[in-house]
C-alpha positions in Angstrom: -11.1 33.5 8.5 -13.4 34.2 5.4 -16.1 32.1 4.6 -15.0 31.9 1.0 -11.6 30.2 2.5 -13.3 28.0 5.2 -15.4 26.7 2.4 -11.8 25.6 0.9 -10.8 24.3 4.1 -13.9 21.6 3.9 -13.5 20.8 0.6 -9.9 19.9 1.0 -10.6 18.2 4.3 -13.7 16.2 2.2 -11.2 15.1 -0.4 -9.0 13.7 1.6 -5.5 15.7 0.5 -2.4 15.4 2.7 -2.1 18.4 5.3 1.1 19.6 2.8 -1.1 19.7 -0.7 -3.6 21.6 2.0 -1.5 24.1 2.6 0.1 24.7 -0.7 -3.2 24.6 -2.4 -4.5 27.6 0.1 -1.7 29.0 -0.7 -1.7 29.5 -4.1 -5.3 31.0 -4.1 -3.6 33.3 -1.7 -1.1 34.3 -4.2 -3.7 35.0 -6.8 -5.4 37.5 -4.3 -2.8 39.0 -3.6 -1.8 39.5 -7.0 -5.0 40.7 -8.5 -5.9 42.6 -5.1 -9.3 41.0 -5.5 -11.1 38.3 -3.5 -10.8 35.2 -5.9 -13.8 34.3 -6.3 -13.9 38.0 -8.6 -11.3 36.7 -10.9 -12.0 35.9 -14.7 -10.9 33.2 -16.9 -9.1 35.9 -18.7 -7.0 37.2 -15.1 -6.2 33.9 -15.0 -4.5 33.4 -18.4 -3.1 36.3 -18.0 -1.6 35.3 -14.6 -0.4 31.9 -16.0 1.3 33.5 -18.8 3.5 35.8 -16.3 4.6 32.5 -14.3 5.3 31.0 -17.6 7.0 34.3 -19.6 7.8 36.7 -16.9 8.6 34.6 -13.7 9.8 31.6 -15.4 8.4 28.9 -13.1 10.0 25.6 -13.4 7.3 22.7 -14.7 6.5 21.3 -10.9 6.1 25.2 -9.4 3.7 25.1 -12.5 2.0 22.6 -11.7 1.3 23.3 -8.4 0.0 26.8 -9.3 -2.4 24.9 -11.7 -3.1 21.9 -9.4 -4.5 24.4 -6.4 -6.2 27.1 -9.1 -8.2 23.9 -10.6 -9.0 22.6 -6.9 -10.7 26.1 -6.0 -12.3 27.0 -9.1 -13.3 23.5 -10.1 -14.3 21.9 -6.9 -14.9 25.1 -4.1 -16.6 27.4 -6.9 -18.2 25.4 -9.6 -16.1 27.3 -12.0 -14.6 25.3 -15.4 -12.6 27.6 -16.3 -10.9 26.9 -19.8 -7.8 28.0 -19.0 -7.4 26.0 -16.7 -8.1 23.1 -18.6 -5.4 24.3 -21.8 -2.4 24.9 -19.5 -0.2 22.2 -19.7 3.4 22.3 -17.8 6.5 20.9 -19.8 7.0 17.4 -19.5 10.5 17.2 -17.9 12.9 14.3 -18.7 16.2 15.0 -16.4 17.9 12.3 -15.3 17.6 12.8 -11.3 21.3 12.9 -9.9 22.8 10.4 -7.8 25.9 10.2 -5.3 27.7 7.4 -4.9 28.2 5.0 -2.2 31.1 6.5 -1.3 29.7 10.4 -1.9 27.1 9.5 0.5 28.8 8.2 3.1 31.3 11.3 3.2 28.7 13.6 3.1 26.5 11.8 6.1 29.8 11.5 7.6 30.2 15.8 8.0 27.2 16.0 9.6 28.0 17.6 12.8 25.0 17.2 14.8 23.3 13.9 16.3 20.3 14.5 15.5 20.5 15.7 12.0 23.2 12.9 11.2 20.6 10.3 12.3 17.5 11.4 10.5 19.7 11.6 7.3 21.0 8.3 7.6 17.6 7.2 8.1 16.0 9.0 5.1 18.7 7.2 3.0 19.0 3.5 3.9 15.3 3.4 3.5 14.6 5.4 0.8 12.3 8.1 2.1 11.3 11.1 0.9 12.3 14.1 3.6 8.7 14.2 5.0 8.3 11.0 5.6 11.7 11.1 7.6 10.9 14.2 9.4 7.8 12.8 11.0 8.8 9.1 11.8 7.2 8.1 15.2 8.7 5.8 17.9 5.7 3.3 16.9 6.9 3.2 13.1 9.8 1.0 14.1 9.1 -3.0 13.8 12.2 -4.0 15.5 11.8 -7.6 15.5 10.5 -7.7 12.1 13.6 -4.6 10.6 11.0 -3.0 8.9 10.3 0.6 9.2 6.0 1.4 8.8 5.9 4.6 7.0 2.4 6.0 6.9 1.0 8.8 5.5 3.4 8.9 2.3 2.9 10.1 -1.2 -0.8 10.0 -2.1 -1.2 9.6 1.7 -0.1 6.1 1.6 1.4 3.4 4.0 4.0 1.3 3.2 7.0 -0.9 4.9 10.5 -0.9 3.8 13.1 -3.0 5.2 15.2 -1.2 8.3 19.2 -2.2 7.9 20.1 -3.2 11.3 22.9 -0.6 11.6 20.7 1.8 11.1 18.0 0.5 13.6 21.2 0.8 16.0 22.1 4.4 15.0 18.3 5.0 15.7 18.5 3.5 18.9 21.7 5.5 20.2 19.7 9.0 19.2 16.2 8.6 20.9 18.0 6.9 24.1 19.1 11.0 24.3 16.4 12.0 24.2 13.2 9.8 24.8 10.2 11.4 23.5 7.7 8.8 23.7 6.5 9.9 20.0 8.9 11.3 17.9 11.7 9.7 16.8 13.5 13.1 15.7 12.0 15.9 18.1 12.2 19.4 17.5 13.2 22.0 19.4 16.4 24.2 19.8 16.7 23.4 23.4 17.6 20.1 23.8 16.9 19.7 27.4 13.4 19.8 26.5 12.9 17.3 23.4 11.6 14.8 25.6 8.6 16.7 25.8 8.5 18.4 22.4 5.1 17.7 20.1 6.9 18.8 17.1 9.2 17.0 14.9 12.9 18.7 13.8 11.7 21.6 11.5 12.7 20.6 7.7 14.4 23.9 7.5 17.5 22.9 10.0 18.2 19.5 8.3 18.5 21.1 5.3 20.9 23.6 5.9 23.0 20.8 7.8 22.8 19.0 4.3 23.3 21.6 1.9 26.4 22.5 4.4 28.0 19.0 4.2 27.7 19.1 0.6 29.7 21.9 0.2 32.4 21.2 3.0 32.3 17.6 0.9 33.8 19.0 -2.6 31.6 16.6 -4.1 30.9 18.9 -7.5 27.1 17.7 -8.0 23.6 19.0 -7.2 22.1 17.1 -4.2 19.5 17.9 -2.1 18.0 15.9 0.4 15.4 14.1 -2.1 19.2 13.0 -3.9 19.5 10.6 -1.3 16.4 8.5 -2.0 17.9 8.7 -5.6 20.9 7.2 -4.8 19.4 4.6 -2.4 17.3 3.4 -5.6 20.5 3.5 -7.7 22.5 1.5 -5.5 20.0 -0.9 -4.5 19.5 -1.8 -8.8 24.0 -1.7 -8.9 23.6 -4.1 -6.0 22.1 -7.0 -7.7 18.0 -6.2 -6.5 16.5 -6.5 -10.2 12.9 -7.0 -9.4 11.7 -3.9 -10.1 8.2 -4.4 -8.3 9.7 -4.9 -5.3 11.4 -1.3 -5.7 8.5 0.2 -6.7 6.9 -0.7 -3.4 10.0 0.2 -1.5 9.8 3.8 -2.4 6.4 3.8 -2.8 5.5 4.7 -6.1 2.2 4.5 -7.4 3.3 4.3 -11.6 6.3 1.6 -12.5 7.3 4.1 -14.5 8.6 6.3 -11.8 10.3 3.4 -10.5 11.9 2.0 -14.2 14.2 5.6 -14.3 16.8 4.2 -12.0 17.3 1.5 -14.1 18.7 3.9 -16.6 21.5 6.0 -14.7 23.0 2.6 -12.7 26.7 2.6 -13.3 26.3 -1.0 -14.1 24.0 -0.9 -16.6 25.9 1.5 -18.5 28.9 -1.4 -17.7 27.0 -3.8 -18.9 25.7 -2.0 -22.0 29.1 -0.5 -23.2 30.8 -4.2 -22.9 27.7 -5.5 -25.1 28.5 -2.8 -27.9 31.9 -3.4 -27.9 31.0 -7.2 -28.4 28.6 -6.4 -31.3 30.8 -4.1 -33.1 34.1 -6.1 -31.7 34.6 -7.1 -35.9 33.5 -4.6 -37.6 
C-alpha cells in the first residue's frame, strides 16, 4: 500500500463514511491514476477538467456516476491533499427529475413469487415489506429482529443511520422458515454457494446473486417495466401512500430519508392520487 493511499484510508476512516462510500471514493482516485498514468497527487486542475469533460462528452456518465466521480475527487483533493481545486468546485451534475418506477401490488407479488431459491425469495420479500434499500437487506443480522415488538432494527443505513420499521408478521414467519435452514447465529441471509456450510459462513449472500435472481424473475414475469431491486422500496412507498398511510413524516422515517422531499415524490406517481385528481377536474370543468 502507498502512503499517499493509506493517508486516504485515515481520512475516510476520521470522517466517519460508510465502508461502501470508502470503497467507491478509493476507487475513483484509482480511476484517475490509472487514466492519467500518474500518481494523483501529480494531477492539475486542468487534467482534471479535462477528465470531467470526457465523463461528461465522451463517456456520457449519467448524473449519479457523476456525482460519485466528483464526490470522491473533492474528498482526496480537498480533504487528503489540501488542494481546492476550482474545478472541482464549477462541476455541477444535472439535476434529474424522473419519476422512479413502481410495480404494482400484484407485479410484485408475481415477480417474488418466480423466485426459485429460498434464500433469495426471502431476502427479497424482506427488502420489500420493509422498505429497504438492497444493502441494508443484504446485511440484516439475527439480532435486528424485535420479534415481540414486529419491528425490524436496521442500522448502519443511508448516512450510516439506524432506524426501525415495522416487520409484517408474515414476513417475520417467512424469515423464520429460512434461518431455521440454516442457523447462522449472525446472519440472517448467509453467503456461500455451499449450503451445507452457511451455518458457519461470516459473509452475507453476495449482492451479485440476488440480483441476477431478480433481474431473471422480471423477465420470466412479462411485466414490461424497468425494475431493479431499489424498485421494490419504490413500490413499498407507493403502496403504503395508495393504502390510506398519509402522514408523510412517518414515511419519511420508515425509509429513512434525511430530506422530506425525498419522501414527498411518492405522493406524486400513487394511482390514487392521480384517481382522486382526475375525478376533481372533471368536477371543476363538469359545466363548462
Amino acid at each position: 500500500m502507498t502512503e499517499l493511499r493509506k493517508r486516504m484510508i485515515e481520512c475516510l476512516h476520521l470522517r466517519g463514511l460508510s465502508p461502501r462510500t470508502q470503497i467507491e471514493y478509493l476507487r475513483v482516485v484509482g480511476r484517475l491514476a490509472k487514466h492519467f498514468k500518474k500518481s494523483p497527487d501529480l494531477i492539475t486542475n486542468g487534467d482534471l477538467q479535462r477528465y470531467f469533460l470526457r465523463l461528461i462528452n465522451v463517456k456520457k456518465y449519467s448524473p449519479s456516476a457523476l456525482t460519485v466521480e466528483l464526490s470522491g475527487a473533492k474528498f482526496f483533493y480537498e480533504k487528503v491533499l489540501n488542494k481546492h481545486w476550482p474545478v472541482l468546485r464549477f462541476v455541477r451534475p444535472p439535476r434529474q427529475k424522473r419519476l422512479p418506477s413502481v410495480l404494482s401490488p400484484e407485479e410484485v407479488r408475481k415477480v417474488l413469487g418466480l423466485i426459485k431459491s429460498p434464500r433469495y425469495k426471502a431476502c427479497l420479500t424482506t427488502i420489500y415489506s420493509c422498505g429497504l434499500r438492497l444493502q441494508e437487506g443484504i446485511n440484516l443480522q439475527v439480532r435486528d429482529i424485535d420479534s415481540a415488538r414486529g419491528m425490524l432494527h436496521v442500522r448502519h443505513g443511508k448516512g450510516n443511520k439506524d432506524r426501525f420499521v415495522p416487520l409484517p408478521g408474515r414476513t417475520l414467519e417467512l424469515l423464520r422458515q429460512y434461518w431455521s435452514t440454516h442457523r447462522n447465529p449472525t446472519w440472517l441471509f448467509p453467503g456461500g454457494a455451499d449450503r451445507s456450510r452457511l451455518r458457519h459462513s461470516t459473509v452475507p449472500i453476495a449482492e451479485s446473486g440476488l440480483k441476477g435472481a431478480f433481474s431473471q424473475a422480471v423477465a420470466e414475469s412479462g411485466i414490461n417495466k424497468h425494475a431493479s431491486i431499489h424498485t421494490l422500496r419504490h413500490s413499498f412507498a407507493t403502496h403504503l401512500l395508495e393504502a390510506g398511510i398519509n402522514n408523510i413524516r412517518l414515511l419519511q422515517a420508515y425509509l429513512g430519508h434525511s430530506s422530506l422531499a425525498s419522501t414527498a415524490i411518492y405522493t406524486h406517481i400513487t394511482a390514487l392520487a392521480e384517481q382522486q385528481g382526475a375525478e376533481t377536474i372533471n368536477r371543476i370543468m363538469s359545466d363548462l
